[in-house]
N, C-alpha and C positions, 0 to 999 in steps of 0.2 A: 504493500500500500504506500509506503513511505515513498518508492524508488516511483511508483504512479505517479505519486503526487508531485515528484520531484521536476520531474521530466516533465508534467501536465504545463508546471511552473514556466520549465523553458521555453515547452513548446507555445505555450501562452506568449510569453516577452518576444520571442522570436516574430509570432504573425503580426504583434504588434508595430515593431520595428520595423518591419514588414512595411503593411500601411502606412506608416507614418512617412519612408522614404519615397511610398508611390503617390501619396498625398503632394510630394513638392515636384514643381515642373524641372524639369530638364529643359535650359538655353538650349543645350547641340542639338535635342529634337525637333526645338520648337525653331529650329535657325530652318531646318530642311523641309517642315510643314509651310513654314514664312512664302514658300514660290509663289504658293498660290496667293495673297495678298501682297506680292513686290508690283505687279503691275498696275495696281492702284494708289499706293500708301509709298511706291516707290524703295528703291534698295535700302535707306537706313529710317525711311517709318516716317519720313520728313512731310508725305502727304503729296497732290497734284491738285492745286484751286481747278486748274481745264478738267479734271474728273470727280470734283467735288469728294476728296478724298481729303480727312482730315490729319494732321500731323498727330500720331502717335505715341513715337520712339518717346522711349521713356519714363511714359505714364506707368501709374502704379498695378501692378499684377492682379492686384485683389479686384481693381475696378474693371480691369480690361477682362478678364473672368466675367465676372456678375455682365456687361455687355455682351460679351458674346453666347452667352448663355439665354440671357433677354430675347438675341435676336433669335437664337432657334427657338424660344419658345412661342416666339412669335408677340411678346412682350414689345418689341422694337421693330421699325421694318414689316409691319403686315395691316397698316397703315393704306387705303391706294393714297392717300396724299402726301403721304412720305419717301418718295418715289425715288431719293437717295437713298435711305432705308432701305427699301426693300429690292436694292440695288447688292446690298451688304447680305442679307439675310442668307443667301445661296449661299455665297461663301463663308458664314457662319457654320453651316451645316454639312459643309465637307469635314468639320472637326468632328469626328466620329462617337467622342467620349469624354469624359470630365479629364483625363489624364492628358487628350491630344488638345485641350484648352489650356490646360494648366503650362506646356512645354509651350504652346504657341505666344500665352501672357507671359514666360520667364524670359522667351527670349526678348521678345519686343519692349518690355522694360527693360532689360539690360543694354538696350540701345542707347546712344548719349543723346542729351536731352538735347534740341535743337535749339539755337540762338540766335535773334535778331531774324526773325520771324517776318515776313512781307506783311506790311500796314497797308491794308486798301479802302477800310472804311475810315471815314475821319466824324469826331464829335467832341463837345467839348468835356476837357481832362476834367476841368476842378468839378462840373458836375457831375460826371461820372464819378470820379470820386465819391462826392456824397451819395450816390444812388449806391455805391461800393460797400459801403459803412453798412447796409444790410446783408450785404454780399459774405464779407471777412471773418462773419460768428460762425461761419461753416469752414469756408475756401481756404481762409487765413489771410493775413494782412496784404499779403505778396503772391497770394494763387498759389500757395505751396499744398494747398490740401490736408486733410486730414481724416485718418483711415477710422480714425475713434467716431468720426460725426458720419461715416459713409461718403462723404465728400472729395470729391478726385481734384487734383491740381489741374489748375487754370492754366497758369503760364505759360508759353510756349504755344499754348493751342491760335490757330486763326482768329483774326475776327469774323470775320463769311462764316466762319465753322458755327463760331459763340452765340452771333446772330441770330444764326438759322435757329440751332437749339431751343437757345431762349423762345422767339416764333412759334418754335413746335411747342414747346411745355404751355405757353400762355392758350393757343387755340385748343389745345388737348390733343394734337396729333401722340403728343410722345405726355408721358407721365398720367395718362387717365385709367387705363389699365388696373385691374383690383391688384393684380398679380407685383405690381411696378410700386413698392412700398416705398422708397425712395425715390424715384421720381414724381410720386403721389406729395410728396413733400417739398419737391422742387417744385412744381407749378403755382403755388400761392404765389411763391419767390418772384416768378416770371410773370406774373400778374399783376403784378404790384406795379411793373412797368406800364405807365399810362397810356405810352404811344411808339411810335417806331423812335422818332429822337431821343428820347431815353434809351431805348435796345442801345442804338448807338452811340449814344456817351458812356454806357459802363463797358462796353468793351472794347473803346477806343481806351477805356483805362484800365482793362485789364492786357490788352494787349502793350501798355507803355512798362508793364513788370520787363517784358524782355529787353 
């Protein structure tokens, strides 16, 4: 009985151990799964505005996860007015598994963060700023995120990208979803925006972080 239990012990610590390693992605996997998204998102995740393909590299693993999981649930992307979306959604769903997500977010966060980012909407800073000040008790002061609030970093991303988002959250394209508990929580946010010049002054200053 003793030698049973002995061994139950390892064989227990062992499966554990087990999971816990199959639980965290692999870069190398997730480098060679990346072909099928370089043609959009381009070789280092930097994004293409001509194919409405948002800059990446970088972003935090957890969130790029919980996305691409959205999108095959159908959570994101099964929208018809989300017509980027569900541009995205197919190739969400070539990821076959939680494990071929997890390699595919390790590697694309291991990417370096991109810098000095193309400014194509222009609005004004100091009121974006203030429109920001609601922004920061999630995003953080500087769009670095924060994984405790569920909230992905800003920085780096487009404004065209930030825009559109914000857009979708406020008409309910994206965040209305029962399933979308976090973006359920993002759409007041985007609401609260009274008109398109506001869109445009908070991410004419969230894009001035880079």
């Amino acid at each position: 009985m003793k030698n049973f239990i002995f061994f139950g012990l390892i064989a227990t610590f062992s499966t554990m151990t087990s999971v816990k390693a199959f639980a965290t992605g692999d870069p190398a996997r997730g480098k060679a799964r990346y072909a099928v998204c370089q043609a959009c998102h381009g070789a280092n995740g930097i994004g293409n505005k001509a194919l409405n393909s948002p800059n990446i590299a970088g972003q935090e693993s957890w969130y790029l996860e919980r996305q691409l999981k959205n999108f095959q649930a159908g959570i994101r992307g099964a929208d018809p007015k989300d017509k980027y979306g569900m541009q995205m959604r197919p190739m969400a769903l070539t990821l076959t598994d939680d494990q071929s997500i997890r390699d595919m977010s390790a590697y694309v966060s291991s990417m370096p963060v991109a810098r000095n980012v193309v400014k194509t909407i222009k609005g004004n800073l100091d009121k974006g700023k203030a429109i920001y000040a609601l922004c920061q008790e999630c995003h953080g002061l500087a769009g670095e995120g924060n994984k405790t609030l569920n909230s992905p970093r800003l920085a780096g991303l487009q404004d065209w990208y930030l825009a559109r988002q914000l857009r979708n959250f406020k008409t309910g394209i994206r965040g209305k979803k029962r399933d979308d508990k976090f973006g359920i929580q993002m759409r007041p946010m985007a609401m609260s925006l009274e008109n398109d010049e506001a869109i445009k002054n908070v991410v004419a200053y969230i894009a001035s972080f880079n």
